[in-house]
C-alpha positions as CSV (number, residue, x, y, z in Angstrom):
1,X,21.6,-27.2,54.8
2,X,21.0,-23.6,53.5
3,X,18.9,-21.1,54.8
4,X,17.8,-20.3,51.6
5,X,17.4,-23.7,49.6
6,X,15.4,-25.5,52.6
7,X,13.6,-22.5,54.0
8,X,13.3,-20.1,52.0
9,X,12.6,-22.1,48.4
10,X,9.2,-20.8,46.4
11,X,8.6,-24.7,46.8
12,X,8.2,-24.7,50.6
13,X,6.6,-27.6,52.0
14,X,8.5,-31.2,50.8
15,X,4.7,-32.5,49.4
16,X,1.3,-31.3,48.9
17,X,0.1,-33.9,51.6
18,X,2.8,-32.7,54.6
19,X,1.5,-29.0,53.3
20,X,-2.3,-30.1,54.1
21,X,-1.3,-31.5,57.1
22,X,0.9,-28.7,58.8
23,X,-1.7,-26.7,58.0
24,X,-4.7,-28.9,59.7
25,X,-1.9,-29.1,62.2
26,X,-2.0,-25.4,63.0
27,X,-5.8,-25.2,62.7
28,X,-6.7,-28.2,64.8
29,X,-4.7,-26.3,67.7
30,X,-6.4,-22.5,68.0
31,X,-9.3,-23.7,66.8
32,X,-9.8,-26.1,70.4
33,X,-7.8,-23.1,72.2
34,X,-10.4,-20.5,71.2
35,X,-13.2,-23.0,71.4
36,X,-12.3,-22.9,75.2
37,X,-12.0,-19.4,75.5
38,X,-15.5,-18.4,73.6
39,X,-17.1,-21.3,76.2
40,X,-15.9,-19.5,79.3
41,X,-16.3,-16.1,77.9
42,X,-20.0,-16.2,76.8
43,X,-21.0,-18.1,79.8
44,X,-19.2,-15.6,81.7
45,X,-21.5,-13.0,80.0
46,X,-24.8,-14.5,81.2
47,X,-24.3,-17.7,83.8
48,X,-21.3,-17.9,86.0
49,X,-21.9,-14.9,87.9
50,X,-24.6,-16.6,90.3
51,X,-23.2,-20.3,90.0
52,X,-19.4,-18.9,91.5
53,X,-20.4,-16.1,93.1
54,X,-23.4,-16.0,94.3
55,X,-23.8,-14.3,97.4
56,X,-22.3,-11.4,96.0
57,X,-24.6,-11.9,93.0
58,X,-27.6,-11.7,95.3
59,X,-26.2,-8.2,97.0
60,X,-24.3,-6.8,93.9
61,X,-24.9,-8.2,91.0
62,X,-23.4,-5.8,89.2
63,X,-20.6,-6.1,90.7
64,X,-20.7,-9.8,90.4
65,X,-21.3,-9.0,86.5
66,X,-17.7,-6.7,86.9
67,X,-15.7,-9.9,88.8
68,X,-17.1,-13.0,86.6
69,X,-15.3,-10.3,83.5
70,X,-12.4,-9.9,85.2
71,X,-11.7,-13.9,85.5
72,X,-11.6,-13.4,81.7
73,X,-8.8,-10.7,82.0
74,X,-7.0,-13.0,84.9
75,X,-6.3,-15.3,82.4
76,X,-4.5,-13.1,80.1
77,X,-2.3,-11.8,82.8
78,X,-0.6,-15.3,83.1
79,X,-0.1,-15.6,79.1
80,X,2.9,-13.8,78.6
81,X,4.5,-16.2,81.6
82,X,2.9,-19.2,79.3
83,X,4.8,-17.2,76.3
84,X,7.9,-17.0,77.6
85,X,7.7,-20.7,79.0
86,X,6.7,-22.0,75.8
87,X,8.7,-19.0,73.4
88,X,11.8,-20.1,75.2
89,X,11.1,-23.9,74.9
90,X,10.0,-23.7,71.4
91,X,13.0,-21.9,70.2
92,X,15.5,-24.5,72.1
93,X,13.6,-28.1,71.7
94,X,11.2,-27.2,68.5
95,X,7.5,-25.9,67.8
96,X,6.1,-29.4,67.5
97,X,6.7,-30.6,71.1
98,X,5.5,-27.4,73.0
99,X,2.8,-27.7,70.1
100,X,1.5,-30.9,72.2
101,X,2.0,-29.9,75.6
102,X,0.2,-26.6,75.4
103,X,-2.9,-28.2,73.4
104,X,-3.1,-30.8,76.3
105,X,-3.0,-28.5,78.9
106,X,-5.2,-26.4,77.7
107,X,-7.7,-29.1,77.1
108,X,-7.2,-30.6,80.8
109,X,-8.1,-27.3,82.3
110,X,-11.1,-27.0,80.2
111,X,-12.8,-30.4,80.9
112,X,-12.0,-30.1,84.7
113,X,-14.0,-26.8,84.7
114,X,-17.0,-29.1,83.5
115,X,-16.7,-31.1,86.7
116,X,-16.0,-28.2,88.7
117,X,-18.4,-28.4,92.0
118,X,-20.3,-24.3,92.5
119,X,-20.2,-22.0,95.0
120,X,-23.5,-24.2,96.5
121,X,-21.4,-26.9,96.8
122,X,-17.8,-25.6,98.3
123,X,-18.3,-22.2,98.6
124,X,-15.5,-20.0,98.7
125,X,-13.2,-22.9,96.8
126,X,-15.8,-22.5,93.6
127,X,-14.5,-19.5,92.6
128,X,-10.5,-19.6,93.5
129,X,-10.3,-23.4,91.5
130,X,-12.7,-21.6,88.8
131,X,-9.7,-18.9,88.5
132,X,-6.9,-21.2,89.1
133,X,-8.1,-23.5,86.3
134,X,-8.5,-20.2,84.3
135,X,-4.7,-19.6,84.8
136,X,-4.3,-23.0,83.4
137,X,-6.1,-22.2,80.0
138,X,-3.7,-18.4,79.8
139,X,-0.7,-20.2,80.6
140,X,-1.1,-22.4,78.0
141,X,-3.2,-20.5,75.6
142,X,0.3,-17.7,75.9
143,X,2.2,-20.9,74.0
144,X,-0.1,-21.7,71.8
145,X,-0.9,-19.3,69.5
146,X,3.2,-18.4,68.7
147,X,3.8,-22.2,67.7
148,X,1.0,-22.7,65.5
149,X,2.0,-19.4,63.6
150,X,5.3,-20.0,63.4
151,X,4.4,-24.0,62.1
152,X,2.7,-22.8,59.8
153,X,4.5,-19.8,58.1
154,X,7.8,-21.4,58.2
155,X,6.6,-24.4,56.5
156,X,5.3,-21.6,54.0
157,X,6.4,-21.1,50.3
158,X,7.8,-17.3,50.1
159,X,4.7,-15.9,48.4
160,X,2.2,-17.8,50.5
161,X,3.0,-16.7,53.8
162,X,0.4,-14.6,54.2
163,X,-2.0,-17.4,53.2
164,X,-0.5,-20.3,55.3
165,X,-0.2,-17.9,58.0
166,X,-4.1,-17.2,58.2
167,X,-4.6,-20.6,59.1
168,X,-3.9,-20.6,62.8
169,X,-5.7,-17.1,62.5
170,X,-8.8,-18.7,61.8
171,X,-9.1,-21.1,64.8
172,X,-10.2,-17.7,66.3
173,X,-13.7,-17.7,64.1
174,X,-14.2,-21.6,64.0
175,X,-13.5,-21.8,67.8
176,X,-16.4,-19.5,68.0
177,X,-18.6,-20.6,65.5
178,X,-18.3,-24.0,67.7
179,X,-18.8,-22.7,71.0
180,X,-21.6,-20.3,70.0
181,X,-23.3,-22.7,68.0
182,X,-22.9,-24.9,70.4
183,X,-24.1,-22.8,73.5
184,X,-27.3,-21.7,70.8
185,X,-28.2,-25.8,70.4
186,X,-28.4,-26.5,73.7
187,X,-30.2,-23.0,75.1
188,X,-32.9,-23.6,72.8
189,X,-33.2,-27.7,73.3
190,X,-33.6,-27.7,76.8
191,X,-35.1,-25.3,79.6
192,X,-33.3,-22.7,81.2
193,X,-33.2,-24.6,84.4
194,X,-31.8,-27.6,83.1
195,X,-29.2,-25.5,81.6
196,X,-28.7,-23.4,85.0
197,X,-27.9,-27.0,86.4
198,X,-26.3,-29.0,84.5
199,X,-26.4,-28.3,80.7
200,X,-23.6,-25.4,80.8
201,X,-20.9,-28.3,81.7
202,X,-21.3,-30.0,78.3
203,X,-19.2,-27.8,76.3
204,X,-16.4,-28.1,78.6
205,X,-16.2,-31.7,78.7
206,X,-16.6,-32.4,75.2
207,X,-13.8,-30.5,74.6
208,X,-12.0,-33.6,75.6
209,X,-13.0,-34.8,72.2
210,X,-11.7,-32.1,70.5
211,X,-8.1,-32.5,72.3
212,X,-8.0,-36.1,71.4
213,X,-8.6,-35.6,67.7
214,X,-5.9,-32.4,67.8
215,X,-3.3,-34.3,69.7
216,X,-3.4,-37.0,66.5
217,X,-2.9,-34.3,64.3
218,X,-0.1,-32.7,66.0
219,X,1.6,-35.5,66.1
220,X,1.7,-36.6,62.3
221,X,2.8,-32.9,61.6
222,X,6.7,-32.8,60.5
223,X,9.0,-30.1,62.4
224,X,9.6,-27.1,60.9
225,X,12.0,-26.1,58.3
226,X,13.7,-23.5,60.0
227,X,13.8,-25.0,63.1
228,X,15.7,-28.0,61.8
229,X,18.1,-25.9,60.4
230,X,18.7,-24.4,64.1
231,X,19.4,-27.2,65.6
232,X,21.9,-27.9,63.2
233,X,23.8,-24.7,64.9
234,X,22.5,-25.0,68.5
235,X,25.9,-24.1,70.4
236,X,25.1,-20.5,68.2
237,X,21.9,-19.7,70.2
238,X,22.3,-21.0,73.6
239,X,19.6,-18.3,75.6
240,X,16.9,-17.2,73.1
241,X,15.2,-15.2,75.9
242,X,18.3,-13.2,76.5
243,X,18.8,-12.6,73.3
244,X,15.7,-11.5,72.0
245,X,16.0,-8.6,75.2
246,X,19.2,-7.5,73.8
247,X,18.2,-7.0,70.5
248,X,14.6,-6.9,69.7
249,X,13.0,-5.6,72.0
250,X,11.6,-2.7,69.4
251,X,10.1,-5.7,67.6
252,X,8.1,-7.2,70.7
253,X,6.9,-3.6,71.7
254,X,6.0,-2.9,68.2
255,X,3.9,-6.2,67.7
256,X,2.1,-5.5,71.1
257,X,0.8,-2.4,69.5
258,X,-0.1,-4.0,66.5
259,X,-2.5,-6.6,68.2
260,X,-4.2,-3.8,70.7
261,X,-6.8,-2.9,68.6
262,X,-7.7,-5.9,66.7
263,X,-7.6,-8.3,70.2
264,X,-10.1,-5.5,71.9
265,X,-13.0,-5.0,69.0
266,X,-12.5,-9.1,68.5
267,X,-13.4,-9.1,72.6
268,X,-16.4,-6.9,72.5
269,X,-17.7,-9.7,69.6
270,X,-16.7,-12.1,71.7
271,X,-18.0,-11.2,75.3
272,X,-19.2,-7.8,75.4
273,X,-21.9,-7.6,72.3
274,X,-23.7,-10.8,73.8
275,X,-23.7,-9.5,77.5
276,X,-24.9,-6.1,76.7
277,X,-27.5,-7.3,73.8
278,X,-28.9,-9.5,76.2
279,X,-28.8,-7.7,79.6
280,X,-29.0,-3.8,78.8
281,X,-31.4,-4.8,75.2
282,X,-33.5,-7.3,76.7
283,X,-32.7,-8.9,73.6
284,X,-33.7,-12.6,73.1
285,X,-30.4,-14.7,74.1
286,X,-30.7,-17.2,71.2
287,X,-30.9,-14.8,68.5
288,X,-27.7,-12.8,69.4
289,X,-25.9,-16.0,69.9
290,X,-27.1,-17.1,66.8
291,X,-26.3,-14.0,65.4
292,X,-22.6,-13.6,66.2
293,X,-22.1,-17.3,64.9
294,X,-23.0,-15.9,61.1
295,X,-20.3,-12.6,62.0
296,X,-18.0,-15.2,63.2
297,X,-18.7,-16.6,59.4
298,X,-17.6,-13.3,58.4
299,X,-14.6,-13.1,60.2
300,X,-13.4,-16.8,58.9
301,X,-13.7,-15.5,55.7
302,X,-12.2,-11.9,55.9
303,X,-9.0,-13.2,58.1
304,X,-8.4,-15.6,54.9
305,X,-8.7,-12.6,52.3
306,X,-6.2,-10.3,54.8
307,X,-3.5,-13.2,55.0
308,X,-4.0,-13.5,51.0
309,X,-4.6,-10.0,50.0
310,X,-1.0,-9.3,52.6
311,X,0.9,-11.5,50.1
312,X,-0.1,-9.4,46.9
313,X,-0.3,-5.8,48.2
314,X,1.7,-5.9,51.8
315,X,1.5,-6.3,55.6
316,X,1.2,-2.5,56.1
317,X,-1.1,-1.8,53.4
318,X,-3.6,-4.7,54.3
319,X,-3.3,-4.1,58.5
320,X,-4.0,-0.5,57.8
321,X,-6.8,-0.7,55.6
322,X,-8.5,-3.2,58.3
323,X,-8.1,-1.1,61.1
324,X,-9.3,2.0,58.9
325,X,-12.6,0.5,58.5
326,X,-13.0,-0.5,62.2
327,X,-12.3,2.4,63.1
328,X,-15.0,4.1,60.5
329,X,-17.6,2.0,61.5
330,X,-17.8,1.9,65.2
331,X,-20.0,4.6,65.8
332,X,-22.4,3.4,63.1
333,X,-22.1,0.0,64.5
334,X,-23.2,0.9,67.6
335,X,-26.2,3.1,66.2
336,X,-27.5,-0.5,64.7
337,X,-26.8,-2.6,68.0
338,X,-29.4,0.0,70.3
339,X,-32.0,-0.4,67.7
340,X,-32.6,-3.1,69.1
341,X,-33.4,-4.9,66.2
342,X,-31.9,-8.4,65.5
343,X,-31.1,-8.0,61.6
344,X,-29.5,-4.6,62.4
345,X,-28.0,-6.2,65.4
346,X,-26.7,-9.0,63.0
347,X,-25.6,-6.8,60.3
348,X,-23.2,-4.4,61.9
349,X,-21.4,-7.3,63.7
350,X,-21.0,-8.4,60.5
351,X,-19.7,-5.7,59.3
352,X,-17.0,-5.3,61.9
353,X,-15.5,-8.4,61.1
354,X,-14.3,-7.4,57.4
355,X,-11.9,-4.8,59.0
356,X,-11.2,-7.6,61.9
357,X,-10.6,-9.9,59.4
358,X,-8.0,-7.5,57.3
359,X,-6.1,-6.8,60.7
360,X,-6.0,-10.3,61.6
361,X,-4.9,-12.6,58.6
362,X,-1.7,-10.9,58.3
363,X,-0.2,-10.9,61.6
364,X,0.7,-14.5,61.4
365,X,3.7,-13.5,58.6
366,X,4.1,-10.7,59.7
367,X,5.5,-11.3,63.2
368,X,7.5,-14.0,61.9
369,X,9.0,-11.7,59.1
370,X,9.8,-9.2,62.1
371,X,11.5,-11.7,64.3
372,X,15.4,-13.2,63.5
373,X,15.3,-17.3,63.5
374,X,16.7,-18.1,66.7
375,X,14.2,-15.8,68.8
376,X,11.1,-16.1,66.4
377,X,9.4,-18.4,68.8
378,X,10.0,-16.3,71.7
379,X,9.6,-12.7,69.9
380,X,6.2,-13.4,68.2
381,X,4.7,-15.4,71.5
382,X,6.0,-12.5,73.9
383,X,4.8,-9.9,71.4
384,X,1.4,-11.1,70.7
385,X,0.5,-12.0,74.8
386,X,1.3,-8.2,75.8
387,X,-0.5,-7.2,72.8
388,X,-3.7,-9.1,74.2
389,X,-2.8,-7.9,78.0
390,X,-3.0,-4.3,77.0
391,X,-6.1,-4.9,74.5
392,X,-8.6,-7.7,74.7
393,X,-7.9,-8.7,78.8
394,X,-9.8,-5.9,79.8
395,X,-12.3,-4.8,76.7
396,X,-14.8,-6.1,77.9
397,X,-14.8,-4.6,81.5
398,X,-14.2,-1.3,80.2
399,X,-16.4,-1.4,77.8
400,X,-18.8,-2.4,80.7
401,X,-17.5,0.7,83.0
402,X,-17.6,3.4,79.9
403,X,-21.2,2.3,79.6
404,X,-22.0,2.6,83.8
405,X,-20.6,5.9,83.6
406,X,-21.3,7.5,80.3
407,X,-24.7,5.8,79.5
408,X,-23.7,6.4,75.8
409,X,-22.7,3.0,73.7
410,X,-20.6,5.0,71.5
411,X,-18.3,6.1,74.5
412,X,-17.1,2.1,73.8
413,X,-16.4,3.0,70.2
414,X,-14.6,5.8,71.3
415,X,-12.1,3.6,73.1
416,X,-11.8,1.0,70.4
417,X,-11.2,4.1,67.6
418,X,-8.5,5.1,70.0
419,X,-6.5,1.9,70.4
420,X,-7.0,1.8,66.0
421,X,-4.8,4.9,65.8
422,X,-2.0,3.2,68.6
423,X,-1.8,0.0,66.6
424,X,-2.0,1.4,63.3
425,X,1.1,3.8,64.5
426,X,2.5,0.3,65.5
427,X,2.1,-1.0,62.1
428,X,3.8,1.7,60.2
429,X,6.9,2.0,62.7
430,X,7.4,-1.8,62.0
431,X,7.6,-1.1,58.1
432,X,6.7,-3.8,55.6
433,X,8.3,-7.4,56.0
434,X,6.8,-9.4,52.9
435,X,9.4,-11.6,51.2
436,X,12.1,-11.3,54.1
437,X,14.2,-14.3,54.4
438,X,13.1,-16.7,57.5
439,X,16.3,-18.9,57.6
440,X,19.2,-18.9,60.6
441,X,21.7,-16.9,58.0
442,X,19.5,-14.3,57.1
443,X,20.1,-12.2,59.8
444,X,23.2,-12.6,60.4
């Protein structure tokens, strides 16, 4: 088997019905990941503060507001340890079986914080199995994301990389649109009390749903092309992880910087915007929740046109033009959130998520274009969960402490224009890699 007839072929995948599938294969997967992650994050941003912590919620609750944040960022910590896990896994065994175990794990760490007992309850053990199951979720979420990428662009005809590749992207926005829309249905069907006590544990048990329906998926995808052909030359690549140290370590520093700036403007969407709308506004909670589900319609759509547009004009070309108009628009953006008003509110979220979009759809090929074969897995996981670490762990608490200390909201877009220039400067340094050859012999 020939790198370039089975991996590389305009034809890609072997039918138009194993095409469909790998790709509801890669969507089913980040789609339930981010799901998770939006639950936790926007109930971090208005409930779990006082149900985990409360005494300090009662004494500080800004600090308690601080902590309940930084359980978002804990998580993140333990993703490059879930990336190098899964990366080195996936490049030995195959993407399909760490494909599973990550999606069940995450899942099983989600529906346990549904039945998880509050600080009323068990005091001080609230919070540290709150963070402990919050490990869980990074662990696996660090696996995740590489796999489902990789799946997906690898399975990829040559000129449709881009395009296959913004599938798994796109479980980001869907994952949202579920969890807000979700959290929206049930804040305005029942009281706030109700809620308070027991309504916020739906959403993480019916993720168990969700799991069940990915998990069948999963399993009727094929294994990748590429990966086949590796384990045709296994006794060639006997320690991916020591490899990729020895000789890409440019490319895993350069995709962290690439992912900085997107990861921490997608954060403030995802976490800060609803927290400081509704707390520092006094804007009504249902209408900014219902308002970031239509930008999260906007940033399904945009991620698609960045994959797409990367296959006709370029990687480079398409990430740069994204982050220029994030960059352009944050202090504007930030003039329409303090108006207070919900349409203006509405419309420069938005907004933001056309340049999100553009430096999002195209990462997906473009990591795997950066990355030789026998380390992809590895390269693109470890890459990509550094590149979150250094941008959207902690967005949302410093956005929170640049707003305690500066009182100005545009001291936030000031941070977020910054980390534009770092991961454009990424971008170019990586140079363009549309239409490189994925298979084993094309880097060697």
């Amino acid at each position: 088997m020939t790198a370039t007839s089975t991996v590389d072929s305009p034809t890609g995948p072997s039918s138009k019905r194993e095409e469909r599938r790998v790709l509801a294969g890669t969507l089913v997967g980040t789609t339930i990941e981010w799901y998770d992650f939006f639950i936790f994050a926007q109930l971090t941003a208005t409930l779990l503060a006082p149900l985990f912590l409360s005494p300090l919620e009662k004494s500080n609750p800004g600090v308690a507001q601080l902590l309940s944040f930084a359980t978002i960022g804990i998580s993140f910590l333990f993703r490059p340890l879930g990336a190098f896990v899964a990366g080195h896994l996936g490049d030995k065994m195959g993407r399909k079986a760490v494909l599973v175990m990550t999606l069940v794990m995450m899942g099983a760490a989600t529906a346990l914080i549904g039945v998880l007992p509050t600080y009323e309850t068990i005091g001080l053990w609230a919070p540290v199995l709150l963070i402990f199951l919050r490990v869980v979720q990074g662990f696996s979420a660090g696996g995740e994301w590489g796999g489902a990428a990789l799946m997906a662009v690898e399975h990829a005809p040559i000129k449709k990389r881009g395009l296959f590749g913004a599938y798994p992207q796109i479980g980001v926005p869907i994952g949202m649109i579920l969890a807000t829309g979700l959290l929206f249905f049930l804040q305005s069907g029942m009281s706030k009390e109700a809620f308070t006590a027991w309504g916020w544990r739906v959403p993480f048990l019916l993720s168990v749903v969700l799991i069940v329906v990915g998990y069948l998926i999963r399993r009727a995808v094929g294994e990748s092309p590429v990966f086949k052909e590796l384990s045709q030359r296994k006794a060639e690549s006997k320690a991916p992880l020591g490899e990729l140290f020895r000789r890409n370590k440019k490319e895993v520093v350069l995709a962290a910087l690439i992912f900085i700036a997107n990861n921490a403007a997608g954060y403030l969407l995802i976490a800060f915007f609803i927290s400081y709308a509704t707390k520092a506004l006094k804007m009504p909670a249902p209408q900014v929740l219902l308002a970031t589900t239509i930008a999260s319609f906007g940033w399904l759509i945009f991620t698609m046109v960045g994959g797409w547009l990367s296959d006709k004009i370029g990687r480079v070309k398409t990430f740069l033009i994204g982050y220029a108009l994030v960059f352009a628009w944050m202090i504007p953006m930030f003039v329409l959130i303090d108006s207070k008003d919900i349409l203006l509110y509405g419309t420069a979220l938005f907004v933001l998520t056309i340049g999100l979009g553009l430096s999002y759809g195209p990462m997906s090929a473009m990591y795997a274009e950066m990355f030789p074969a026998q380390v992809r897995y590895s390269g693109i996981s470890i890459g990509y969960a550094l590149g979150a670490i250094l941008g959207g762990a902690f967005a949302p608490l410093i956005a929170q402490a640049l707003l305690d200390s500066t009182k100005w909201s545009g001291s936030v877009g000031l941070y977020i224009m910054g980390l534009c220039i770092i991961s454009a400067v990424g971008v170019i340094l990586a140079k363009e890699t549309r239409g490189r050859p994925l298979g084993y012999s094309a880097h060697h």
